[in-house]
C-alpha positions in Angstrom: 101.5 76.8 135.0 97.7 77.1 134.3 96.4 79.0 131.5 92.8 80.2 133.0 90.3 81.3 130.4 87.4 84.6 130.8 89.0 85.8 134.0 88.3 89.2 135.2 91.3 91.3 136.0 89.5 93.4 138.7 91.7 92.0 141.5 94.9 92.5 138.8 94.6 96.3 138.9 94.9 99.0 141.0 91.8 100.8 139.7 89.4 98.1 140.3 88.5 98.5 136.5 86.4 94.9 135.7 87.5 94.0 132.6 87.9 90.9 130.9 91.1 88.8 129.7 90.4 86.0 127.2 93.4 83.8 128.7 95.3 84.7 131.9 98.5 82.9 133.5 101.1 83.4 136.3 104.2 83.0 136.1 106.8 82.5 139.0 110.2 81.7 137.5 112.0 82.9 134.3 112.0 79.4 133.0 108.1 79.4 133.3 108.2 82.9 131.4 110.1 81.7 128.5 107.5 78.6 127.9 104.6 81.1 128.3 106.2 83.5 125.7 107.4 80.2 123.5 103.3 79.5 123.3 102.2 79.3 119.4 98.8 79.1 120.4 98.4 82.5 121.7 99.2 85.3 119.1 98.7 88.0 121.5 100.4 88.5 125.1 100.0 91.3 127.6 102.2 91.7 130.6 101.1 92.0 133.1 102.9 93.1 136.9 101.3 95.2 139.6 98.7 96.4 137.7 99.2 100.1 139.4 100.2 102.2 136.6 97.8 101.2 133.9 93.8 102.2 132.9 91.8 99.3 131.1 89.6 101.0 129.1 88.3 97.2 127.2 88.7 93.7 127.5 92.0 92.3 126.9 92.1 89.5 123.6 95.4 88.0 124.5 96.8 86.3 126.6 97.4 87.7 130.0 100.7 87.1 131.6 101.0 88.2 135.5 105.0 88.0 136.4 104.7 86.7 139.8 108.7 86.4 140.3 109.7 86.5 144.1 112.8 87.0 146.2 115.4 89.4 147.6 119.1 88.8 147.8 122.3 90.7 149.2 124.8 90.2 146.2 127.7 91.8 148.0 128.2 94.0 150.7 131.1 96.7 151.6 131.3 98.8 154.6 129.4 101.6 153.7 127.0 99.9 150.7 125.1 97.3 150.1 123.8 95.5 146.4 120.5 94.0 146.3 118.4 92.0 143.8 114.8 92.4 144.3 113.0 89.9 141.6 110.4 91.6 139.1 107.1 90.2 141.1 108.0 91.6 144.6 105.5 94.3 145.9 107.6 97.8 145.9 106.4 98.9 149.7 107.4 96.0 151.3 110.8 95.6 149.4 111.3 99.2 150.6 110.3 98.0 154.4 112.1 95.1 153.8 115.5 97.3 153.1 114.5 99.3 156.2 114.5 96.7 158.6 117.5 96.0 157.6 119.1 99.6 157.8 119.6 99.8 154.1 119.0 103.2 152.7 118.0 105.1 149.7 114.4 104.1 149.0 112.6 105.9 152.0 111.2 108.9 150.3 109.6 106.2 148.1 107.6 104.6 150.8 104.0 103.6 150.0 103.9 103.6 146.0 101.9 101.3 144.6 103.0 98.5 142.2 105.8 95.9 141.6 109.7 96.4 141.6 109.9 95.0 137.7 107.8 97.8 136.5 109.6 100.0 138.7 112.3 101.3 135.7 110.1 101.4 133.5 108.3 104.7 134.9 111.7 105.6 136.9 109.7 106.2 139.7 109.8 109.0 142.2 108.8 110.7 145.5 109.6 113.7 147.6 112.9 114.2 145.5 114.1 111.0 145.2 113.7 109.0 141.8 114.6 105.2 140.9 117.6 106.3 139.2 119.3 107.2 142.0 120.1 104.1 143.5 119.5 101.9 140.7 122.5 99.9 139.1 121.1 97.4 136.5 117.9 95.0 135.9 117.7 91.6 133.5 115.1 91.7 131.5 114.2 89.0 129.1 114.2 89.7 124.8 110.8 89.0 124.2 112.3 87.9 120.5 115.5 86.1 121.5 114.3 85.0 124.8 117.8 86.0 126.0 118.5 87.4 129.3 120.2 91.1 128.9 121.4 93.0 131.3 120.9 97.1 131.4 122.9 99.6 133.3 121.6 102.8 134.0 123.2 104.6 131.4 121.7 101.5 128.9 118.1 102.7 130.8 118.0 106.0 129.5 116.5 107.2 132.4 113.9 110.4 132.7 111.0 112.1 134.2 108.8 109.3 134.7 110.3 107.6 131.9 112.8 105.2 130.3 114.0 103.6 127.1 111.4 100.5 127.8 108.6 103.6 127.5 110.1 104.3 124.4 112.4 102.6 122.0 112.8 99.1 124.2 108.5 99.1 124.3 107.1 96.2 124.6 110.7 94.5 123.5 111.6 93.3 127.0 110.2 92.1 130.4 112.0 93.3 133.1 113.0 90.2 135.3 115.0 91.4 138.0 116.2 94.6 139.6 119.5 95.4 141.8 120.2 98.4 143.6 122.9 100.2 145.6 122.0 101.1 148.9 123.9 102.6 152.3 124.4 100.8 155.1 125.4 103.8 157.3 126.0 107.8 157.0 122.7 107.6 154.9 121.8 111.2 153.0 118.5 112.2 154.5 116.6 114.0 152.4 113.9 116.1 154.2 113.7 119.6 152.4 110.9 117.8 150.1 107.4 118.4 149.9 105.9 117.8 153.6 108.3 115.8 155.3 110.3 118.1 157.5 106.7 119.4 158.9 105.8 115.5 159.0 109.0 115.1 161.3 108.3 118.5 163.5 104.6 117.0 163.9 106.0 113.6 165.1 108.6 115.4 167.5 111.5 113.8 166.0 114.5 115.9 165.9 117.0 113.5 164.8 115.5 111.6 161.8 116.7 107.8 160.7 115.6 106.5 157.3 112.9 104.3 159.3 111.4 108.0 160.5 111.6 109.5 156.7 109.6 106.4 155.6 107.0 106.8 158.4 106.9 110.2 157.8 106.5 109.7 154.1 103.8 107.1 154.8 101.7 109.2 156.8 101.5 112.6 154.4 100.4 109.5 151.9 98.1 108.3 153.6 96.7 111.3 154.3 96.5 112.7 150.7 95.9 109.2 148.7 93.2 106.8 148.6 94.2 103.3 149.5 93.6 101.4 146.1 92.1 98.4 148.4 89.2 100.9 149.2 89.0 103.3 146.8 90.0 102.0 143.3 92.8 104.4 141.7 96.4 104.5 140.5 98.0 106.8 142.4 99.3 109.9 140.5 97.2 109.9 137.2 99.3 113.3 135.4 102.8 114.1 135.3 104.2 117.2 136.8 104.9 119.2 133.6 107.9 120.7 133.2 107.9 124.1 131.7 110.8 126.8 130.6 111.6 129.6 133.3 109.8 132.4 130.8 106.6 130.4 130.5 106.8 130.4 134.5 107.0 134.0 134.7 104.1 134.3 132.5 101.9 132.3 134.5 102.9 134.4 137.4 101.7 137.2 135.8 97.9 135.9 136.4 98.5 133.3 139.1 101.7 134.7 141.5 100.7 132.1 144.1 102.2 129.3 141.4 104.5 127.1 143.2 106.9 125.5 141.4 110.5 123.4 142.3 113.5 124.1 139.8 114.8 121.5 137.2 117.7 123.6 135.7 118.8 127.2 134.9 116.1 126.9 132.1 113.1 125.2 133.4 111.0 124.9 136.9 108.5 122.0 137.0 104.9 123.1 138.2 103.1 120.8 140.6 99.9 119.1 138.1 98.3 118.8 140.9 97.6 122.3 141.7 97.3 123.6 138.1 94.3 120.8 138.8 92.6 121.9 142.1 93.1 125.0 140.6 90.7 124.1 137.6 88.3 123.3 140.2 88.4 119.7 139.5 89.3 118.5 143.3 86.8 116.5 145.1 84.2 116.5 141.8 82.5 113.5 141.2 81.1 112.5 137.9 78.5 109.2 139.0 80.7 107.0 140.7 84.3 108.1 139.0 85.9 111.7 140.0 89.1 113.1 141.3 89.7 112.7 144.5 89.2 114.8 147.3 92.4 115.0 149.2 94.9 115.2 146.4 94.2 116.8 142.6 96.7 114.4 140.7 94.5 111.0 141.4 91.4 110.0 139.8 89.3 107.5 141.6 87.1 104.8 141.1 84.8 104.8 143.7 82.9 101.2 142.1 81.4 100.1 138.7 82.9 103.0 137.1 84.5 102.3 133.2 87.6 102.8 132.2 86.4 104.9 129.3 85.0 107.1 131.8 88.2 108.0 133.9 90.1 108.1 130.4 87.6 110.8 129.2 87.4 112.5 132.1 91.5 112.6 132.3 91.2 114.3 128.9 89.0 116.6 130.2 91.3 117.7 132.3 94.3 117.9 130.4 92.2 120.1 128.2 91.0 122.2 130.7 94.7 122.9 131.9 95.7 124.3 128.6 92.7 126.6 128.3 93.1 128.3 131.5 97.0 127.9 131.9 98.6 127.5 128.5 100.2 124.1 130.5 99.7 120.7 128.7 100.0 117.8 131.0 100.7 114.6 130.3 99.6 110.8 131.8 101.8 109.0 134.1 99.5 105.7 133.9 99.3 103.5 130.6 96.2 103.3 128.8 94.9 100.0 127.3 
């Protein structure tokens, strides 16, 4: 280990935000994590993974931690399912190619989101109908106070929207090391009635999908809505999809009866963000050299030199915006800091 000091963590984020961190280090092994979070000499530690869910509004005065853990390993295997550990510093897109090639499936409809697999439970995150949850089966994560290894099941996870117990009562308590997940080997359940993906799959002439075509097809509807972060600085969705009771719905119909919407339960229907947004008029406006993007409502982009504070003002903007015209409040799926 080498604890750098003044490092920018421009290439550490998603965004492309330059700001600074006083002291930065990575760390590639539990062992390594433990004497990092052992350190007296640093009073402050920020945790850091793949830096695609988070808006640095200031420079960071601690000590930066980047959990570089790598590896992937079959636990056990049965006919029909499969167990796999994916460690915390693994890149989410290729562990979900890496299940692919091996005809593993479960995570196709999650193709192409940015970030790392540790901070994956934390945000349960989720794409054309298909959430974390739903093939998750535990992660370690290490007691920042103890410095014990525990182990969480998904009941343990409290799993949500875009959420978890480590967003809420476990924050800032634990770093997730590790993450291992149940996946099919064969008789996979395709799941195509989502979004795009069915048209995706007419476009491409396939009339018999695999999971490899799902992810492809899933790939290319990204691709063509959302800015790669490599060229345009930006953390994917910035807003939740709010989720709103089956009255409120009806009301909103009242003024807008082209509102989509996807049900959640007898009760409630969640409402797409991202066209409560473009309906605003906020798609494709630029503000200088920040905006929302012009291809999909829900991200806000960074198109170079742009502040933090910017984007977070402008997100607020937003958000207020939505309430005025719709009576909708939505929320942020990205951390601030």
């Amino acid at each position: 280990m080498h604890i750098q000091h003044n490092i920018s963590l421009k290439p550490y984020n998603t965004f492309g935000i330059d700001v600074m961190a006083s002291h930065f280090v990575s760390v590639a092994s539990v062992s390594d994590l433990i004497s990092v979070i052992k350190q007296k000499d640093f009073s402050k530690k920020f945790i850091l993974g793949g830096g695609s869910n988070m808006l640095l509004t200031k420079n960071v005065e601690a000590l930066v931690v980047h959990i570089n853990l790598k590896g992937k390993t079959i636990i056990s295997q049965e006919d029909s399912h499969v167990l796999i550990k994916a460690e915390a510093g693994e890149n989410w897109h290729e562990f979900v190619l890496w299940c692919l090639d091996h005809d593993f499936g479960g995570l196709e409809n999650m193709s192409l989101i940015p970030g790392n697999v540790g901070t994956a439970p934390i945000q349960n995150i989720g794409a054309y109908g298909m959430e974390l949850k739903d093939h998750f089966i535990s992660c370690q994560a290490l007691n920042v106070d103890t410095l014990e290894t525990e182990t969480f099941n998904k009941l343990d996870c409290n799993f949500g929207y875009r959420n978890s117990i480590f967003k809420q009562q476990a924050k800032g308590k634990y770093i997730i090391t590790s993450v291992v997940f149940k996946l099919t080997k064969k008789r996979h359940a395709l799941r195509t009635n989502y979004g795009a993906i069915q048209g995706q799959l007419d476009f491409m002439g396939v009339k018999k999908p695999t999971i490899q075509d799902i992810s492809k097809a899933v790939i290319a509807i990204r691709e063509s809505k959302l800015p790669n972060p490599k060229v345009i600085g930006n953390s994917g969705s910035f807003f939740k999809n709010p989720i709103i009771s089956s009255e409120a719905f009806k009301a909103l119909q009242k003024n807008f009866p082209d509102a989509p919407s996807y049900p959640i339960s007898e009760h409630e229907v969640k409402v797409p963000a991202g066209w409560l947004i473009e309906k605003a008029g906020f798609k494709g406006k630029t503000f200088g050299n920040y905006g929302v993007h012009k291809n999909q409502a829900l991200v806000l982009v960074n198109y170079g030199g742009a502040k933090g504070k910017d984007i977070l003002a402008l997100s607020k903007l937003i958000q207020n915006t939505i309430y005025r015209i719709f009576n909708i409040s939505i929320e942020a799926e990205v951390n601030i800091l």
